[in-house]
C-alpha positions as a Markdown table, in Angstrom:
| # | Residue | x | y | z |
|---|---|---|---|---|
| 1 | Unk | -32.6 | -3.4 | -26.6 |
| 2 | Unk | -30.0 | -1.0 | -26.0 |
| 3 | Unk | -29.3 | 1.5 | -28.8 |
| 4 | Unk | -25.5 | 2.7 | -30.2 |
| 5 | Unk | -23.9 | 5.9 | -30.7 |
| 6 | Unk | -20.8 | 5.6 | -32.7 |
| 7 | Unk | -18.2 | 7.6 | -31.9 |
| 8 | Unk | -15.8 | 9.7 | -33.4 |
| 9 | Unk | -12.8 | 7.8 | -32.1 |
| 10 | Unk | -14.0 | 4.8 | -33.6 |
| 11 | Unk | -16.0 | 3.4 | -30.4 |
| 12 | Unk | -19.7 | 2.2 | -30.7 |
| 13 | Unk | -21.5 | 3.4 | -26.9 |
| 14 | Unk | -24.7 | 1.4 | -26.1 |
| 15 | Unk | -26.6 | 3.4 | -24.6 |
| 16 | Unk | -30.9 | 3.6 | -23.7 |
| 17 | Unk | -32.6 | 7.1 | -23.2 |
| 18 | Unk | -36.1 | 8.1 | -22.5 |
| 19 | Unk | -37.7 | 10.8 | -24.2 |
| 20 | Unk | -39.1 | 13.5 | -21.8 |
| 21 | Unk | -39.4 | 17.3 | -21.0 |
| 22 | Unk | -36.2 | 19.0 | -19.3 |
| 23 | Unk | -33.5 | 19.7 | -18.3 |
| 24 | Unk | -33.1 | 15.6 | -18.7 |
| 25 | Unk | -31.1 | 13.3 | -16.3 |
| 26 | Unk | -28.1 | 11.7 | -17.5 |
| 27 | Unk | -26.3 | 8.7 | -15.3 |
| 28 | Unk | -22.1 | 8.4 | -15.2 |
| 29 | Unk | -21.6 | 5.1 | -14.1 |
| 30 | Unk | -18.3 | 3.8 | -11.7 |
| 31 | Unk | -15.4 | 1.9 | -12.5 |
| 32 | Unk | -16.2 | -1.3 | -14.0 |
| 33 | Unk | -19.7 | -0.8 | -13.8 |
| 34 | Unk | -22.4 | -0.8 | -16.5 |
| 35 | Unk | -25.9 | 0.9 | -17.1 |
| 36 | Unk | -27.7 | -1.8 | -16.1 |
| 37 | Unk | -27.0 | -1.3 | -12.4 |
| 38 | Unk | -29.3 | -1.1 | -9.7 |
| 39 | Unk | -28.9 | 3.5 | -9.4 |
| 40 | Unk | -28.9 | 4.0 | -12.6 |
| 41 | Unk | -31.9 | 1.2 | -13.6 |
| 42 | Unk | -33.8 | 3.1 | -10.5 |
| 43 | Unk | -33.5 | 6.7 | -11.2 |
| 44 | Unk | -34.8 | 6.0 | -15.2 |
| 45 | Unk | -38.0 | 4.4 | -13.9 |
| 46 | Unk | -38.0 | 7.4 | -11.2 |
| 47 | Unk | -37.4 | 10.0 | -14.3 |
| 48 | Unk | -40.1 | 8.4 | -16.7 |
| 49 | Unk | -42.8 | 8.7 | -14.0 |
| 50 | Unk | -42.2 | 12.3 | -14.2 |
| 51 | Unk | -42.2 | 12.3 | -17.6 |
| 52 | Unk | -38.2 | 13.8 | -17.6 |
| 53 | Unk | -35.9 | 12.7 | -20.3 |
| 54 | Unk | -33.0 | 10.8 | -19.0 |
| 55 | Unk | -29.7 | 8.9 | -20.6 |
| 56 | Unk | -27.8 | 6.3 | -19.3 |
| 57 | Unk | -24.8 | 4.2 | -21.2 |
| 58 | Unk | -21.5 | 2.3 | -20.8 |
| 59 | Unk | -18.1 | 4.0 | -21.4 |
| 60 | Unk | -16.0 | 2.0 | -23.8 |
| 61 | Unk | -14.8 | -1.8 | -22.4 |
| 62 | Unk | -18.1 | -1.5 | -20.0 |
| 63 | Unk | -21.1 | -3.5 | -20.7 |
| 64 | Unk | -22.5 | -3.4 | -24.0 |
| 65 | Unk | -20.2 | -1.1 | -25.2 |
| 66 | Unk | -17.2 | -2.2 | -27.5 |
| 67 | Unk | -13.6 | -2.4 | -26.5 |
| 68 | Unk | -11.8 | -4.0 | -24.1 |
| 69 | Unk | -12.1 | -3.0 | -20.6 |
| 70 | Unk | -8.4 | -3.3 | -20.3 |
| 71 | Unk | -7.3 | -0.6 | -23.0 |
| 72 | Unk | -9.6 | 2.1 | -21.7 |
| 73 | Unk | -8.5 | 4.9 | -19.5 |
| 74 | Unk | -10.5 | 8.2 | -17.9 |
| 75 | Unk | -8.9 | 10.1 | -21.0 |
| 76 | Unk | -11.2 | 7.1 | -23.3 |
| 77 | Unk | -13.9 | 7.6 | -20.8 |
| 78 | Unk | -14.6 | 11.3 | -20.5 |
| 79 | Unk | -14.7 | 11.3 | -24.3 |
| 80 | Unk | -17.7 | 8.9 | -24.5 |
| 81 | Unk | -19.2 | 11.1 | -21.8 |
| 82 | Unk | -19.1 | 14.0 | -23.8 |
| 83 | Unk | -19.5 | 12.3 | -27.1 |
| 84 | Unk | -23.1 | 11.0 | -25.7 |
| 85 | Unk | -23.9 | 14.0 | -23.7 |
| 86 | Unk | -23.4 | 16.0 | -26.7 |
| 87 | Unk | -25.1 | 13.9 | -29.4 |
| 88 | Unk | -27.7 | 12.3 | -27.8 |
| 89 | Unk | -29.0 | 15.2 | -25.2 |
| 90 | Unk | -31.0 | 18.9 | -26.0 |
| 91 | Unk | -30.2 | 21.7 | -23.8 |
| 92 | Unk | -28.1 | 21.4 | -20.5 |
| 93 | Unk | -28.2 | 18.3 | -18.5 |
| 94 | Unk | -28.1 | 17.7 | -14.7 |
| 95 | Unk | -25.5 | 15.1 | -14.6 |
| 96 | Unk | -25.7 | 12.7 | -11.7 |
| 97 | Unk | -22.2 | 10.8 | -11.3 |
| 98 | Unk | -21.7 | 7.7 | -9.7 |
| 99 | Unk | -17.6 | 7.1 | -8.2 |
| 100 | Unk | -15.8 | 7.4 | -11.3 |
| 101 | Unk | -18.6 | 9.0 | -13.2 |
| 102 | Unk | -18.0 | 12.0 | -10.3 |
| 103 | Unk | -15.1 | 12.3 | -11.4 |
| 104 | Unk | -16.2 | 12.4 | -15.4 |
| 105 | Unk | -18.8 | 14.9 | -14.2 |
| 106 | Unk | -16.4 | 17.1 | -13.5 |
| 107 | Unk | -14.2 | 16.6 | -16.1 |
| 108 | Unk | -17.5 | 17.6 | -18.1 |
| 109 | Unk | -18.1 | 20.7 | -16.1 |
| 110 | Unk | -14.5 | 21.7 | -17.4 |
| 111 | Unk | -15.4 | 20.8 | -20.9 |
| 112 | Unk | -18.8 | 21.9 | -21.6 |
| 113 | Unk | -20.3 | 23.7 | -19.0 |
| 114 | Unk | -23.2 | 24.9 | -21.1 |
| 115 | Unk | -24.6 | 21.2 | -21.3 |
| 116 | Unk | -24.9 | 21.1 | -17.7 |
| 117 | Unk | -27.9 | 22.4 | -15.7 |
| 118 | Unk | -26.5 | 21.2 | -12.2 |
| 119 | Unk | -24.8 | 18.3 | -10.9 |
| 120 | Unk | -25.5 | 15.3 | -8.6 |
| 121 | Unk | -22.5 | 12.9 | -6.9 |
| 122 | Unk | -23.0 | 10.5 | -5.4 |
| 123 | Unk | -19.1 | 9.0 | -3.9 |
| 124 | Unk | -17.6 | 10.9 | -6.1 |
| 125 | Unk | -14.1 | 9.4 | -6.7 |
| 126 | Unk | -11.6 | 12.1 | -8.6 |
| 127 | Unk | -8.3 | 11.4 | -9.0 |
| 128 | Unk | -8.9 | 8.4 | -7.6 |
| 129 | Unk | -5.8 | 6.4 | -10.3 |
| 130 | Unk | -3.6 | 8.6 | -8.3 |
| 131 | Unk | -4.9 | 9.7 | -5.3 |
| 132 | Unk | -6.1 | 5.8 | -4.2 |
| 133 | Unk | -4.3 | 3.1 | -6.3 |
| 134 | Unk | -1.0 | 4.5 | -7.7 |
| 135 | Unk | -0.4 | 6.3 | -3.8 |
| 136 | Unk | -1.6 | 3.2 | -1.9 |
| 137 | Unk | 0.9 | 0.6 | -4.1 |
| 138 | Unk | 3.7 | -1.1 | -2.7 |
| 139 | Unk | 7.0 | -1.0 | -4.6 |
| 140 | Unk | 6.4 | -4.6 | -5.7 |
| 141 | Unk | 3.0 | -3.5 | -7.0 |
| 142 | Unk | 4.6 | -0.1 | -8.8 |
| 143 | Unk | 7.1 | -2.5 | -10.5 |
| 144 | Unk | 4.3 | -4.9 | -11.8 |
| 145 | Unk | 2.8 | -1.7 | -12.8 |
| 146 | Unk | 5.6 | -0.4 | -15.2 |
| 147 | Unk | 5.9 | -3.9 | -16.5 |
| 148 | Unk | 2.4 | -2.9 | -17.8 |
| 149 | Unk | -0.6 | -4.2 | -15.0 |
| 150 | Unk | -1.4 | -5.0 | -11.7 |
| 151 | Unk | -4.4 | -7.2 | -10.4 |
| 152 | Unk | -6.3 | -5.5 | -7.4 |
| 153 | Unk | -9.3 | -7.5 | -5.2 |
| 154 | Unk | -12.7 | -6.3 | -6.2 |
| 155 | Unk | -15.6 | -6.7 | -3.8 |
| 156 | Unk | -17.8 | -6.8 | -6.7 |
| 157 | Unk | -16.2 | -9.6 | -8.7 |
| 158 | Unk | -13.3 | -10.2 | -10.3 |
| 159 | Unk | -9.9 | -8.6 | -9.6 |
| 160 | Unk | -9.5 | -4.9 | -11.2 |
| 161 | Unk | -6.6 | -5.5 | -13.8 |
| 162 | Unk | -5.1 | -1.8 | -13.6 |
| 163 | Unk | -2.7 | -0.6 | -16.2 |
| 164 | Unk | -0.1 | 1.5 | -16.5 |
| 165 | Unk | -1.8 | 3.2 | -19.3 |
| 166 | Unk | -4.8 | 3.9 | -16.8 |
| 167 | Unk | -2.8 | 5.4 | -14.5 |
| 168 | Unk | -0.7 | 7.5 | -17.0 |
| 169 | Unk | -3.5 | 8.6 | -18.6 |
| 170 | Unk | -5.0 | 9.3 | -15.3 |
| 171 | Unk | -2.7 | 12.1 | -14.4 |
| 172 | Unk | -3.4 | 14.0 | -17.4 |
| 173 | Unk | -7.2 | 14.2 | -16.0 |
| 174 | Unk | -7.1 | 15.3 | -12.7 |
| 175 | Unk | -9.1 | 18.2 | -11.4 |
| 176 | Unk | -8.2 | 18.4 | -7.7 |
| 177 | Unk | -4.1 | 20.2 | -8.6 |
| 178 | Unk | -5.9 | 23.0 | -10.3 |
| 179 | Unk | -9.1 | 25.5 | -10.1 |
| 180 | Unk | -11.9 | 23.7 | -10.3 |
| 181 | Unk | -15.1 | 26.1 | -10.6 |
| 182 | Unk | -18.7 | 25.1 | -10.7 |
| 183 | Unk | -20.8 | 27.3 | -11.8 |
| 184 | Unk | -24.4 | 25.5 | -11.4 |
| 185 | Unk | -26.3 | 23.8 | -7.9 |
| 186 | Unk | -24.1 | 20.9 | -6.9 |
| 187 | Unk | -25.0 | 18.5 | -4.6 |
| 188 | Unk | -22.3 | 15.9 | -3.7 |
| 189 | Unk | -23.5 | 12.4 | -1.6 |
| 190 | Unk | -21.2 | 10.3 | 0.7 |
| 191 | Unk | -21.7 | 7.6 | 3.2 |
| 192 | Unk | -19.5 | 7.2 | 6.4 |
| 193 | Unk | -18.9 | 3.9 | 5.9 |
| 194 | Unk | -17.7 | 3.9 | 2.2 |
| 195 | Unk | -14.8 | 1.4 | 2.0 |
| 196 | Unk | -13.5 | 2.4 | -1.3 |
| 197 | Unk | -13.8 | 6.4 | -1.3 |
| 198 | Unk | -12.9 | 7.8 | 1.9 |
| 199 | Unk | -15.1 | 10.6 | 3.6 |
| 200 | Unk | -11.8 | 13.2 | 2.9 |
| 201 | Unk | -12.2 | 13.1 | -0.7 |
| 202 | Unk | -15.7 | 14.5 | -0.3 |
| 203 | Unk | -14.3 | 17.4 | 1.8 |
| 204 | Unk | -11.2 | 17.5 | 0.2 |
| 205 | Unk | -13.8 | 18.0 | -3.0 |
| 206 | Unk | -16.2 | 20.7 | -2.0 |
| 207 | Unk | -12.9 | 22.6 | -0.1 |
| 208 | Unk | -11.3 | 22.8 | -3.3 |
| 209 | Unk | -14.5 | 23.7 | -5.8 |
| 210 | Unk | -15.9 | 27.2 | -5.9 |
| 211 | Unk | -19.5 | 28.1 | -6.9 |
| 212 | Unk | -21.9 | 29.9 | -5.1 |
| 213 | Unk | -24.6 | 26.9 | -4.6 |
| 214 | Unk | -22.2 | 23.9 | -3.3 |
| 215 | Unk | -23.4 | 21.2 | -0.4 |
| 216 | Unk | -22.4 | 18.1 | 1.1 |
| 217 | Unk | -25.0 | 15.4 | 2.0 |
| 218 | Unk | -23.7 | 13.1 | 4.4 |
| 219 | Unk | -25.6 | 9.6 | 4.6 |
| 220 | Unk | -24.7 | 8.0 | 8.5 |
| 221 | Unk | -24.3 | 4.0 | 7.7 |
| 222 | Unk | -24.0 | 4.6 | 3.9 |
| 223 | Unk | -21.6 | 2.1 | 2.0 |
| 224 | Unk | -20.4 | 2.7 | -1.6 |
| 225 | Unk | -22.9 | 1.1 | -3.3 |
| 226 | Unk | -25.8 | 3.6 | -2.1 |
| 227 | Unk | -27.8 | 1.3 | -3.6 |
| 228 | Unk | -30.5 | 0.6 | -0.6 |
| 229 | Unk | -33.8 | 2.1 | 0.0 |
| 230 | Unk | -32.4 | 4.6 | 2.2 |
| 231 | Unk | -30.0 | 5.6 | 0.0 |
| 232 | Unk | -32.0 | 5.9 | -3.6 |
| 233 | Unk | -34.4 | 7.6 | -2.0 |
| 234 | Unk | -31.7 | 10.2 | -1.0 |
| 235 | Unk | -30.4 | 10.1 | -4.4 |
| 236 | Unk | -34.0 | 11.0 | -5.6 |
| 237 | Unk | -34.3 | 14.0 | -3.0 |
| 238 | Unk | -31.1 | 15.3 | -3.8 |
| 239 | Unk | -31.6 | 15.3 | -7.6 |
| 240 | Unk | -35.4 | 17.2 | -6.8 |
| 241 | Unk | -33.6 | 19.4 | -5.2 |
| 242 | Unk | -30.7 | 20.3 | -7.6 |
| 243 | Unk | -33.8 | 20.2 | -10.7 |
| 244 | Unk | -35.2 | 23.2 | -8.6 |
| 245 | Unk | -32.5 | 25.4 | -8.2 |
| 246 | Unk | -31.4 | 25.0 | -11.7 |
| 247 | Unk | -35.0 | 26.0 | -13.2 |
């Protein structure tokens, strides 16, 4: 049974955490995803067998969580990332961001860089509202857009219904216009054959960041999900690896 932070914007965040020694593990989910998925279910049974504390949740309008999926935006988003990293987590964090939880990740590093130990990505997708769907619309779709929402094709289910308050909101979040500095081990995951976040946003991404402990683990074959044997166990090994240059 999941547990619930409640928020101070009025939003309840279902969220379940294991006790453990740290710094602690906490999962940032994609678009439309929730914590139940197969990375984030994975790396909480890999965390507990080390006896390392770890969080995972669901933004607002995901999952569990309340809200409408429809009304949310990053803005919504990062805030329930910071309200559960703050609240529910002791000391800093090694944050391991999943497409649009790369993007929150970062966001975080910009906001509260003393909660975080190091940071994992795995597709990271920033600026992906702008970058991805609002630059890759056609006119027909920017006009549905302005009359408030636009369905786009999901491999994973049902269309995405996008909103013009999304991709509003969206530009008031991005983190690849202005200095983006990282100040802990990052290690950022892509596949070659991710369909939904090109290999250019990964170098386009560790271009544009500075730090002094920055790298780029390219997975031949991997797809978006990075959900395969191959691919958690990369995840894991990366993660080890970012634990030990933070401590």
């Amino acid at each position: 049974m999941a547990q619930e932070l409640h928020t101070g914007a009025g939003r309840r965040i279902a969220y379940h955490q294991t006790e453990g020694f740290g710094p602690g593990l906490v999962f940032l989910g994609g678009f439309k995803s929730d914590m139940g998925g197969t990375k984030a279910v994975h790396l909480e049974a890999w965390a507990r067998a080390q006896g390392r504390a770890f969080l995972r949740f669901d933004y607002s309008g995901h999952g569990a969580s309340s809200g409408a999926f429809t009304d949310g935006c990053i803005g919504d988003w990062a805030q329930d990332a910071q309200d559960a990293i703050t609240q529910l987590t002791k000391g800093p964090q090694i944050l391991i961001g999943s497409s649009m939880g790369g993007w929150i990740s970062l966001l975080m590093a910009k906001r509260i860089p003393d909660k975080i130990a190091a940071l994992v990505t795995i597709a990271a997708a920033p600026d992906f509202t702008e970058d991805s769907m609002w630059a890759d619309f056609s006119d027909d779709q920017k006009r549905a857009l302005e009359a408030g929402q636009v369905a786009l094709p999901s491999e994973y289910g049902e269309p995405y219904i996008i909103t013009k308050h999304l991709i509003e909101d969206g530009r008031n979040h991005l983190v690849l216009r202005d200095p983006l500095h990282l100040p802990f081990p990052v290690r950022m995951m892509q596949g070659t054959d991710d369909a939904d976040v090109d290999m250019s946003v990964a170098l386009r991404l560790i271009s544009h960041a500075t730090g002094d402990d920055m790298r780029l683990i390219v997975l031949k074959g991997g797809d978006h999900r990075f959900s395969d044997p191959a691919a958690l166990k990369l995840i894991e090994d990366a993660t080890t690896n970012a634990i030990e240059a933070a401590e």
